[in-house]
C-alpha positions as CSV (number, residue, x, y, z in Angstrom):
1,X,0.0,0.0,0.0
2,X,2.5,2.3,-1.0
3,X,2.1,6.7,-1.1
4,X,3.8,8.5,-3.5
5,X,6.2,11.3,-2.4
6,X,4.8,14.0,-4.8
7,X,0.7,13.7,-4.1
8,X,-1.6,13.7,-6.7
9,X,-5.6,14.1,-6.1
10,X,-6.8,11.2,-8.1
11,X,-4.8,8.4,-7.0
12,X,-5.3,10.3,-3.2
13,X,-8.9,9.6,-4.0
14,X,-8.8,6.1,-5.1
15,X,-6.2,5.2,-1.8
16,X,-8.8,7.2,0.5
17,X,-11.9,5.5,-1.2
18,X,-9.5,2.0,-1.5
19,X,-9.4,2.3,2.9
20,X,-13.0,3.8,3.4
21,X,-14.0,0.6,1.8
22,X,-12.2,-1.9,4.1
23,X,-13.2,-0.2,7.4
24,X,-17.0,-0.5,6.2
25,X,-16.3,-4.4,5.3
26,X,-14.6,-4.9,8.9
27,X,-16.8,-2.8,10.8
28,X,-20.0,-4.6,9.4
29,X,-18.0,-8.5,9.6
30,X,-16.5,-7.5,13.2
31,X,-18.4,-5.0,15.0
32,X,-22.3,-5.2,13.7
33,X,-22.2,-8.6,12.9
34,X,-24.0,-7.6,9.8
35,X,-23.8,-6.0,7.0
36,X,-23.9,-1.7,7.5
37,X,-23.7,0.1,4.1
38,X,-25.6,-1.8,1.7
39,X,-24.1,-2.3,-1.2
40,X,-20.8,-0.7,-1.0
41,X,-20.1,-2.3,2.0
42,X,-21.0,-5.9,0.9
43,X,-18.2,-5.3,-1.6
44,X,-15.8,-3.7,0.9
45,X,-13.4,-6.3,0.7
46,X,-12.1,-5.1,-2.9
47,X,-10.5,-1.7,-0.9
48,X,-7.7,-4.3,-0.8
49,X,-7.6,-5.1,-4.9
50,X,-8.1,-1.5,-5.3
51,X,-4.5,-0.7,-3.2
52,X,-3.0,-3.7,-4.8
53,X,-3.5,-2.4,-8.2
54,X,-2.0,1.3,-7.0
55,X,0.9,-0.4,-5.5
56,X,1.7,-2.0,-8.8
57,X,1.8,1.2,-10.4
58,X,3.9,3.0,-7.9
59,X,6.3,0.6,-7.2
60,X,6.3,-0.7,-11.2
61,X,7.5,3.3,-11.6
62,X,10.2,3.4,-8.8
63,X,11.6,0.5,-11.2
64,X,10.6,1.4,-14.8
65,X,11.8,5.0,-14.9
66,X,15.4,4.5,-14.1
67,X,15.4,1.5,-16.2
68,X,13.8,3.4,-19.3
69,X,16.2,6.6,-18.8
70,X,19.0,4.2,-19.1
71,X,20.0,5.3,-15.9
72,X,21.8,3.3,-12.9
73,X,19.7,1.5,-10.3
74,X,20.5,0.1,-6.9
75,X,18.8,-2.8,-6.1
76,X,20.2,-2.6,-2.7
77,X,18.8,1.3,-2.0
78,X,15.5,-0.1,-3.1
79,X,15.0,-3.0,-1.3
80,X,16.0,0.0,2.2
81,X,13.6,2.1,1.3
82,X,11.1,-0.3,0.9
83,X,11.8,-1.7,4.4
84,X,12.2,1.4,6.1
85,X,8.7,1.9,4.8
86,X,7.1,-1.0,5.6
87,X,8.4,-2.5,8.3
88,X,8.4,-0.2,11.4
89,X,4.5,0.0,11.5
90,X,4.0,-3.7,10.8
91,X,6.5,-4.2,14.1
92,X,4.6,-2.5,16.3
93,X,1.4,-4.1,15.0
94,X,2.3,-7.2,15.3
95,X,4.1,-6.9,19.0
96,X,0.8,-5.3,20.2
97,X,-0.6,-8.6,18.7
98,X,1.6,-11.0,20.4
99,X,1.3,-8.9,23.9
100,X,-2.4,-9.7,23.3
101,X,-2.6,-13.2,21.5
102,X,-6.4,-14.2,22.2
103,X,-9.1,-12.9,21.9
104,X,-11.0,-10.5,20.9
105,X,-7.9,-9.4,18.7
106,X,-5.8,-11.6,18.7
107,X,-8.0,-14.6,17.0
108,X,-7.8,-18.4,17.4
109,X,-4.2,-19.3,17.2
110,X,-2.4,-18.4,13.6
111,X,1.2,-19.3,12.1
112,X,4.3,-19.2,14.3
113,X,6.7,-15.8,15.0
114,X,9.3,-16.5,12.3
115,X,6.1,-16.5,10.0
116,X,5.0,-13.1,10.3
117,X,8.8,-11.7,10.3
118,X,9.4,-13.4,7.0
119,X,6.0,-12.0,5.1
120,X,5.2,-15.9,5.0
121,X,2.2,-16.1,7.0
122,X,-0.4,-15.9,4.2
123,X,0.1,-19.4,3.3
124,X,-2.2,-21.7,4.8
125,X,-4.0,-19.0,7.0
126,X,-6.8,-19.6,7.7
127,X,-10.2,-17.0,8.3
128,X,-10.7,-16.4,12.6
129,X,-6.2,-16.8,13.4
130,X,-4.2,-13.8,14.7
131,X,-3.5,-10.7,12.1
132,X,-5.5,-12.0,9.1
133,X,-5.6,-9.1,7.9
134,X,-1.5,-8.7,7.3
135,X,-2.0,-11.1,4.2
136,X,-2.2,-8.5,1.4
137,X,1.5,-7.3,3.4
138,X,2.7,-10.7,2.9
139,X,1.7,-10.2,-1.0
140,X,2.9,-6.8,-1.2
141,X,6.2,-8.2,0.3
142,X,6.9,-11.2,-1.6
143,X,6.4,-8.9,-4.8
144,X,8.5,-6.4,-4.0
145,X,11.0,-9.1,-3.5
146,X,10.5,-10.6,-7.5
147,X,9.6,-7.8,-9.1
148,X,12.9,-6.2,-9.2
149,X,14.8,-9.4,-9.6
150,X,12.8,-10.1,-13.1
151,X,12.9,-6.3,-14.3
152,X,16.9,-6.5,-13.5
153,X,16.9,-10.1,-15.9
154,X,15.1,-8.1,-18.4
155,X,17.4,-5.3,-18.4
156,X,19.7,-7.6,-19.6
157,X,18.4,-7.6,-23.6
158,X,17.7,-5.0,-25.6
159,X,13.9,-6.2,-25.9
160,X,13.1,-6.0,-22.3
161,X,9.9,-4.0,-22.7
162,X,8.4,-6.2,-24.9
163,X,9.5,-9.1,-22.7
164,X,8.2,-6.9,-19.5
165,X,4.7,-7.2,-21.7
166,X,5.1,-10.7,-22.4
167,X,6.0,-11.3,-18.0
168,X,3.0,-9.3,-17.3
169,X,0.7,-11.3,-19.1
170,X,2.3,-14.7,-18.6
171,X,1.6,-13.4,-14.6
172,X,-2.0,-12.8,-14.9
173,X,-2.2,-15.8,-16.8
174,X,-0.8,-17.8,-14.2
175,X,-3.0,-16.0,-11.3
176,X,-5.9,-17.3,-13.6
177,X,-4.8,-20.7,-13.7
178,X,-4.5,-21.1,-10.2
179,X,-7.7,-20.1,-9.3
180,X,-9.1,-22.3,-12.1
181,X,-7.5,-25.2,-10.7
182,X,-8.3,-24.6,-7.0
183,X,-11.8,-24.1,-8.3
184,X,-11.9,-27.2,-10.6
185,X,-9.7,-29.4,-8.3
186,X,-10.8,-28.9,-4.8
187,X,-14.6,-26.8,-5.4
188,X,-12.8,-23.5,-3.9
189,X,-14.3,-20.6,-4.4
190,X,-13.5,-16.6,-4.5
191,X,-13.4,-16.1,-1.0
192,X,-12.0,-19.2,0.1
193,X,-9.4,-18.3,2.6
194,X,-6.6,-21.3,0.2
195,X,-8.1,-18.7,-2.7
196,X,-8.4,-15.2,-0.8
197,X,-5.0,-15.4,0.8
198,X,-2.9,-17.3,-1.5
199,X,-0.3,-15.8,-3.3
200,X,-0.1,-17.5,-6.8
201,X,-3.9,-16.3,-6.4
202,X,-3.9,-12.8,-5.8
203,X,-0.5,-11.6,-6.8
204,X,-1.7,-11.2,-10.5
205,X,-3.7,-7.9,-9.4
206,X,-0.5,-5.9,-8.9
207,X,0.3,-6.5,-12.3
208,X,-2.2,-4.3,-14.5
209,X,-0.6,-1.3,-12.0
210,X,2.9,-2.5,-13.6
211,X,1.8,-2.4,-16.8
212,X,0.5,1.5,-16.3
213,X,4.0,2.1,-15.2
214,X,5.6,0.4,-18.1
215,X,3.5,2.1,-20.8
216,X,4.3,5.0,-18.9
217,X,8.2,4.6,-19.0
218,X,8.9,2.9,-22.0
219,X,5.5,4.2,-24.0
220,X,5.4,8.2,-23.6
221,X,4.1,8.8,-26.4
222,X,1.2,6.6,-26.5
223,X,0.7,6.8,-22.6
224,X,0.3,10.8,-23.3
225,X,-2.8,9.7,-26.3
226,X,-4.5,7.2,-23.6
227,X,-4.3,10.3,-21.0
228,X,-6.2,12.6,-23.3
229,X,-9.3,10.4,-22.9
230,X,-9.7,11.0,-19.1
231,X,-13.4,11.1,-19.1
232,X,-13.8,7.8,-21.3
233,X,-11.3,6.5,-19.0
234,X,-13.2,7.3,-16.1
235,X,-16.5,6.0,-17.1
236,X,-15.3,2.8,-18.4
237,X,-13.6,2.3,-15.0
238,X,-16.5,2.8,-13.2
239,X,-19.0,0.9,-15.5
240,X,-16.3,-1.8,-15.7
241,X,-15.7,-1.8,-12.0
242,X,-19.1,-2.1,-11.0
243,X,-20.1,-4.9,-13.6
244,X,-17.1,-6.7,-12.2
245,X,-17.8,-6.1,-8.4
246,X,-21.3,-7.4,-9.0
247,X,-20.0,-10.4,-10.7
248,X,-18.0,-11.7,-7.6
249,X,-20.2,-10.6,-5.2
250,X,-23.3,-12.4,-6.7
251,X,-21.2,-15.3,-9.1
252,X,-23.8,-14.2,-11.6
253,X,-21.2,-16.3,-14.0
254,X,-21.3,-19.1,-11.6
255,X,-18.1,-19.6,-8.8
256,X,-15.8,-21.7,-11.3
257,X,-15.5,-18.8,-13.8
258,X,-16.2,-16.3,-11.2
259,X,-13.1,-17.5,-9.4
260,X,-10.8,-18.0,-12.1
261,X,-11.6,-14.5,-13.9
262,X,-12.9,-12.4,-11.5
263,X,-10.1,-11.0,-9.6
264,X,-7.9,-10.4,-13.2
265,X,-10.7,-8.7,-14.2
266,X,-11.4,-6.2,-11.3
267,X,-8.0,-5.2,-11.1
268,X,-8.1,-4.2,-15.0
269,X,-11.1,-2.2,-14.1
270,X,-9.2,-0.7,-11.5
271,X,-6.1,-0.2,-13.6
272,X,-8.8,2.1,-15.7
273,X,-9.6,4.7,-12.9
274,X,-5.8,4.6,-11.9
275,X,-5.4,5.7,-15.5
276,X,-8.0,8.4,-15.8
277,X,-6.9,9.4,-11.9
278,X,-3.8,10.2,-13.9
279,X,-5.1,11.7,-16.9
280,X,-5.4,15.7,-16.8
281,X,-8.8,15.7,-18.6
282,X,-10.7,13.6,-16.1
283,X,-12.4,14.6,-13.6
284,X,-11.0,12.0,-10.8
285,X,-7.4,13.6,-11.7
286,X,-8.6,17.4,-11.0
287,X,-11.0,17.0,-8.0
288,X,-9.9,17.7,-4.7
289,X,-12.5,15.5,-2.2
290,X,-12.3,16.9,1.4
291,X,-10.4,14.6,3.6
292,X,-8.8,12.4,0.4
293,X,-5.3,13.4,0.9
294,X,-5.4,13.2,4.9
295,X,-7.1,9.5,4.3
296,X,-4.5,8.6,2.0
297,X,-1.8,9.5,4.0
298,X,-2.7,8.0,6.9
299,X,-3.6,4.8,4.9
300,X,-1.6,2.3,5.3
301,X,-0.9,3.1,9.3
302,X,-5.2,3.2,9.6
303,X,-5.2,-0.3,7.9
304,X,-2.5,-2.0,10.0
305,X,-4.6,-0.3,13.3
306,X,-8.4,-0.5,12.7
307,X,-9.0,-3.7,13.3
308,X,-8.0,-4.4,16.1
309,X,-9.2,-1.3,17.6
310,X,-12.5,-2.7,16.1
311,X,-12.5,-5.5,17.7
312,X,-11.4,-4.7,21.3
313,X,-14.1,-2.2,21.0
314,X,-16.8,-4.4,19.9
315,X,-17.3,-6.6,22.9
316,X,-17.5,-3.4,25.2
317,X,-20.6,-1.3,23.3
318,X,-23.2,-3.4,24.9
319,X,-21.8,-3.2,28.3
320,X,-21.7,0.5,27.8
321,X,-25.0,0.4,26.7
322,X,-24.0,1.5,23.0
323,X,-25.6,0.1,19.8
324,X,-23.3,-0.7,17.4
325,X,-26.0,-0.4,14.2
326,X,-26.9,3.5,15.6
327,X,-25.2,6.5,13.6
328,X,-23.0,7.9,16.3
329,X,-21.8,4.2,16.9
330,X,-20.7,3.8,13.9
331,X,-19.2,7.4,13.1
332,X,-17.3,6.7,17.1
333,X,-16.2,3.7,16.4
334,X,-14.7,4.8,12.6
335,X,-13.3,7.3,13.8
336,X,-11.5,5.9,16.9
337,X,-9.9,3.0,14.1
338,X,-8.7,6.2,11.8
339,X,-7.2,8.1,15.1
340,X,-5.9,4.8,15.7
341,X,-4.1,5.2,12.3
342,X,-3.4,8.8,12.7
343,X,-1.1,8.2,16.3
344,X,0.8,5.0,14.3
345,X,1.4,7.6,11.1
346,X,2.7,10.4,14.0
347,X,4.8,8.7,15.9
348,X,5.9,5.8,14.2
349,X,5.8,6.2,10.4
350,X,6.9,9.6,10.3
351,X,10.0,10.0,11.8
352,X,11.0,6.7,9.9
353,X,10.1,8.3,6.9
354,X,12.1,11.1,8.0
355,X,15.1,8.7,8.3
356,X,14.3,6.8,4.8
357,X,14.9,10.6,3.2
358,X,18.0,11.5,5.2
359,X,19.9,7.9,4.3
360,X,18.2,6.9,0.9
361,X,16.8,10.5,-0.6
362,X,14.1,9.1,-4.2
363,X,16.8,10.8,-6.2
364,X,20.1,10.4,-5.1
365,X,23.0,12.1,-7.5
366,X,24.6,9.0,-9.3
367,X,27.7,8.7,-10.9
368,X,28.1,6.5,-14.1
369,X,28.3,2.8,-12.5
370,X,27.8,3.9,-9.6
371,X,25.4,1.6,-8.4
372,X,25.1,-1.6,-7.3
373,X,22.3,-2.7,-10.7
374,X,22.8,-0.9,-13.7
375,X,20.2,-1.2,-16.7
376,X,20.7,-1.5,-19.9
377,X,17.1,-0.9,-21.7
378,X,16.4,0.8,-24.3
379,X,14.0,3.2,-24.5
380,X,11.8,2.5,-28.0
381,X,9.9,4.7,-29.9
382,X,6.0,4.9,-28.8
């Protein structure tokens, strides 16, 4: 759930409507017991395909640009930053978690220490066990981890972005597959947790996000004639969205094709309103919502916070005397997960941040081979 360093509105608006999303899914599944906010919240859950799909463009650019200037790129400066970005939040997460191991937050057992310190503990994890909810980390990780390892092999040829085109699709294709076979071989469906969690599953949503950066980087041209279509972008990404939100939620295609396609499909739809977020003629790129840019700040500290602050609260409203399904309930309780978020982005996030752009500053000057991975793509014409 990555934030860019230079903020733009759109993509501020998708990341703040990507976490408004999953705290009306959680607050309905572990506070009202029920569902809360009709139909946006029954398909709350895709808040999480929505910030997989921006992470793949943001972190697909940290890794495109350099390689398509030609320039030098240091695997090893990467791979810091992205720690000193991920990591100290998650820590303190997870200790609270392990200083409070059973319920209400803490779940019905889950995978061992080394698990959760290695990104590892989405496989086999099951629905109900400690810190569920850090699976799309464990995703977000693991890709981090090949992403720049393949785009380094491609740098290698002087036909890496057609081969970066080729990698994306052969990636979706095998995300596809292996939903098709879990649905085919063992009746899984969508929101099985071997399906919902599992890498080889889910990972294939980052990808339409890389391939925005790559047409991007290695298209200008051509990126620059999509952009000029903002609002066709925009209501194609909605309609398409929508159609494909609907489709999960209600396998109106039945759960076999639902689960094989589904996912691939949402995060193309998705990959649309990034695109038209990013286009100066749409309407999602020059809109400033109130609150977007504080929401998408804050995001990834208010995701790694809400829920347990959700459910530590939830048992307690009765015995106060509170109902959980009234208004003010619901705005309290929301808003006491985002403050949550808020303290974890001040004191935590922040001043590691700090440190991330005192040791590793996004541009460092470089000096010809200087650095520890240096490309060798070529930059074709659009």
């Amino acid at each position: 759930m990555q934030q860019s360093n230079s903020r733009l509105p759109g993509l501020d608006t998708l990341r703040a409507l990507a976490i408004a999303w999953v705290l009306m899914s959680h607050y309905s599944s572990f506070v009202a017991g029920e569902q809360m906010f009709g139909w946006m919240g029954r398909v709350g859950w895709a808040g999480v395909d929505l910030f997989f799909v921006l992470s793949g463009y943001l972190i697909g650019k940290q890794i495109a640009m350099p390689l398509a200037r030609d320039e030098a790129w240091n695997a090893g400066r990467f791979f810091a930053r992205r720690l000193l970005r991920t990591l100290p939040n998650y820590l303190v997460i997870l200790l609270v978690y392990q200083l409070f191991p059973g319920p209400p937050i803490g779940g019905h057992g889950g995978p061992p220490l080394w698990r959760y310190l290695t990104f590892t503990q989405n496989f086999g994890l099951a629905y109900g066990q400690m810190f569920t909810h850090s699976w799309s980390l464990c995703i977000e990780e693991q890709f981090y981890l090949v992403l720049p390892l393949v785009a380094l092999a491609f740098a290698r040829t002087r036909r890496a972005p057609w081969l970066a085109w080729l990698g994306l699709g052969v990636g979706v294709a095998l995300g596809v597959t292996a939903r098709g076979v879990a649905s085919v071989r063992d009746g899984l469906d969508a929101f099985d947790a071997a399906v919902y969690y599992s890498t080889l599953c889910r990972a294939d949503e980052l990808l339409p996000g890389v391939a925005i950066a790559v047409l991007e980087c290695f298209h200008p041209a051509l990126f620059e004639r999509v952009r000029r279509h903002g609002h066709v972008l925009l209501g194609v990404g909605v309609l398409a969205s929508m159609v494909a939100l609907y489709g999960i939620a209600s396998k109106s295609a039945g759960a076999m094709l639902t689960t094989t396609f589904g996912y691939s499909i949402l995060a193309m739809s998705f990959a649309m309103l990034v695109l038209a977020a990013l286009s100066p003629m749409s309407w999602l790129h020059r809109a400033r919502v109130p609150g977007a840019a504080s929401l998408a700040l804050w995001s990834y500290a208010i995701y790694l916070v809400h829920k347990p602050v959700f459910m530590a609260l939830a048992p307690q409203l009765p015995h106060w005397g509170l109902d959980a399904k009234s208004s003010p309930v619901i705005l309290g309780v929301m808003a006491a997960g985002v403050a949550g978020g808020w303290m974890l982005f001040r004191l935590v996030e922040t001043p590691f941040m700090r440190l991330r752009s005192r040791w590793f500053p996004s541009r460092p000057p470089q000096a010809a081979g200087g650095a520890a991975a240096v490309s060798s793509f070529a930059r074709p014409a659009a």
